[in-house]
BAPA-733590 format. One record per atom (N, C-alpha, C): residue in three letters; x, y, z negated. Coordinates in steps of 0.1 Angstrom, whole numbers, plus 5000, padded with zeros to 4 digits. Layout:
BAPA-733590
ALAXYZ
...
//
This chain:
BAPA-733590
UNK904728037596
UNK905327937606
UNK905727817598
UNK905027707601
UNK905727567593
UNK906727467601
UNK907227517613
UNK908127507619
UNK909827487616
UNK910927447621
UNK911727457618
UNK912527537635
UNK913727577636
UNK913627597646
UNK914227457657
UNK914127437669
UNK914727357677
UNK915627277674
UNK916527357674
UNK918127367675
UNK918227287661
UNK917227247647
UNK917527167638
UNK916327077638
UNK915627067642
UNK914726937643
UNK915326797645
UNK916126787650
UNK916726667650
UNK917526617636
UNK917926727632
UNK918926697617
UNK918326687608
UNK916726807607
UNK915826747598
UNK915426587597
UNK915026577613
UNK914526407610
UNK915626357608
UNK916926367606
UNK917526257601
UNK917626237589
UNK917826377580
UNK917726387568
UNK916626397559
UNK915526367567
UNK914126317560
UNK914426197557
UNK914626107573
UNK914625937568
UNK915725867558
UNK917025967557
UNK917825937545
UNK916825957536
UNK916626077528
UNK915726097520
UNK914726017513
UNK914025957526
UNK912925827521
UNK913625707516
UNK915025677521
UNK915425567519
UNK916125567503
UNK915625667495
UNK916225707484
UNK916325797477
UNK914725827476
UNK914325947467
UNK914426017454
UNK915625907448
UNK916025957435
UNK916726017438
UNK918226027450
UNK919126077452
UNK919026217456
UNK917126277465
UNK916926337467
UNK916526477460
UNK917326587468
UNK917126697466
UNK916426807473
UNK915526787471
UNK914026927478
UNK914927077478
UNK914427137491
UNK914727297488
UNK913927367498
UNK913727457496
UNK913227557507
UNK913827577515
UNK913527547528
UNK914827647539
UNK915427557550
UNK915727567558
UNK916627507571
UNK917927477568
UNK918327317575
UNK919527297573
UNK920327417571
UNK921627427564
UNK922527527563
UNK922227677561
UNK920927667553
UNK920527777544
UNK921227837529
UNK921127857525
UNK921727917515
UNK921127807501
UNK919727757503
UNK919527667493
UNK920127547492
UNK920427497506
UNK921427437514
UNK922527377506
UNK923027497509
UNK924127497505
UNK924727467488
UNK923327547483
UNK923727547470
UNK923127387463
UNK922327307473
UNK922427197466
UNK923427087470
UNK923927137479
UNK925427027478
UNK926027087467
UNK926427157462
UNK927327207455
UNK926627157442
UNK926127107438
UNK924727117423
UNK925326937423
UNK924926927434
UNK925026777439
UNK925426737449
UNK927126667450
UNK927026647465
UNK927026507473
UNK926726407462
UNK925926307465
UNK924926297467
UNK924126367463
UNK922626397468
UNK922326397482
UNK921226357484
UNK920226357499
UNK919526507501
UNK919926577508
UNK919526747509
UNK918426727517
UNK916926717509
UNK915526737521
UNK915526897523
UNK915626897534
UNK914727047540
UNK913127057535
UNK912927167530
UNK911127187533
UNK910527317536
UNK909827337542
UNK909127517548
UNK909127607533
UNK909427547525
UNK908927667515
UNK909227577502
UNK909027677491
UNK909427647478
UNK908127567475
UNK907127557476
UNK905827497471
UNK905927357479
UNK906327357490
UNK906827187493
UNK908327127491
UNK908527217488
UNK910027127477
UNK909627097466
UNK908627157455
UNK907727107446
UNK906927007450
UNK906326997462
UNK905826907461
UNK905826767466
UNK907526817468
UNK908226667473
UNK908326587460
UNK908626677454
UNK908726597437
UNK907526557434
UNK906626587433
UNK905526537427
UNK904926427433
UNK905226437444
UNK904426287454
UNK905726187457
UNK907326237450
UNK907926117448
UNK908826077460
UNK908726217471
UNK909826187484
UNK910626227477
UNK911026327465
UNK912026347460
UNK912226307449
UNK913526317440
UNK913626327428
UNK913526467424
UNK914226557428
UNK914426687420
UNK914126787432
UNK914326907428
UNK913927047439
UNK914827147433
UNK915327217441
UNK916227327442
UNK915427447440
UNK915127537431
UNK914127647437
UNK915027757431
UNK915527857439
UNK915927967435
UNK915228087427
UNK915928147416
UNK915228257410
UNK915628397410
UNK917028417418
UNK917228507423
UNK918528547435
UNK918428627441
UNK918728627454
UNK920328707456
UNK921228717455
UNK922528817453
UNK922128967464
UNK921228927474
UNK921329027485
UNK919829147475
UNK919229047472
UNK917929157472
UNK917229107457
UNK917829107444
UNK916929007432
UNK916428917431
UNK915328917424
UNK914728827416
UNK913928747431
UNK913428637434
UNK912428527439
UNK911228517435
UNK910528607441
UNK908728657435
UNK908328527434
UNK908728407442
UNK908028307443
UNK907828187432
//
């Protein structure tokens, strides 16, 4: 599903077009507003611009194409280990 659900679509586009307006400040993660990646990039950074993206491979490759500066990518999980991804 590359969806987000409803109920955040609107908070995504807002915090896309921050995002564009300042891609160094930007921080890529996998996951829906008020995820757990979320969260942990406010906390890393909380001046930072928090981009949503469907998955770890487009938070990479928000950096590469320069919507972002940096990417959040988790390597392990407290509930269940390691992040195969």
């Amino acid at each position: 599903m590359r969806k987000f659900p409803a109920p955040a679509l609107e908070l995504v586009e807002t915090m896309r077009l921050a995002a564009q307006g300042d891609p160094a400040r930007t921080i890529s993660f996998g996951g829906a507003p008020g995820s757990n990646s979320h969260r942990a990039a406010g906390q890393f950074d909380p001046d930072a611009l928090p981009l949503p993206c469907h998955g770890f491979n487009d938070a990479i490759d928000a950096v590469k194409t320069g919507i972002a500066g940096r990417a959040l990518i988790p390597i392990e999980n407290s509930q269940h280990g390691r992040v195969a991804d």
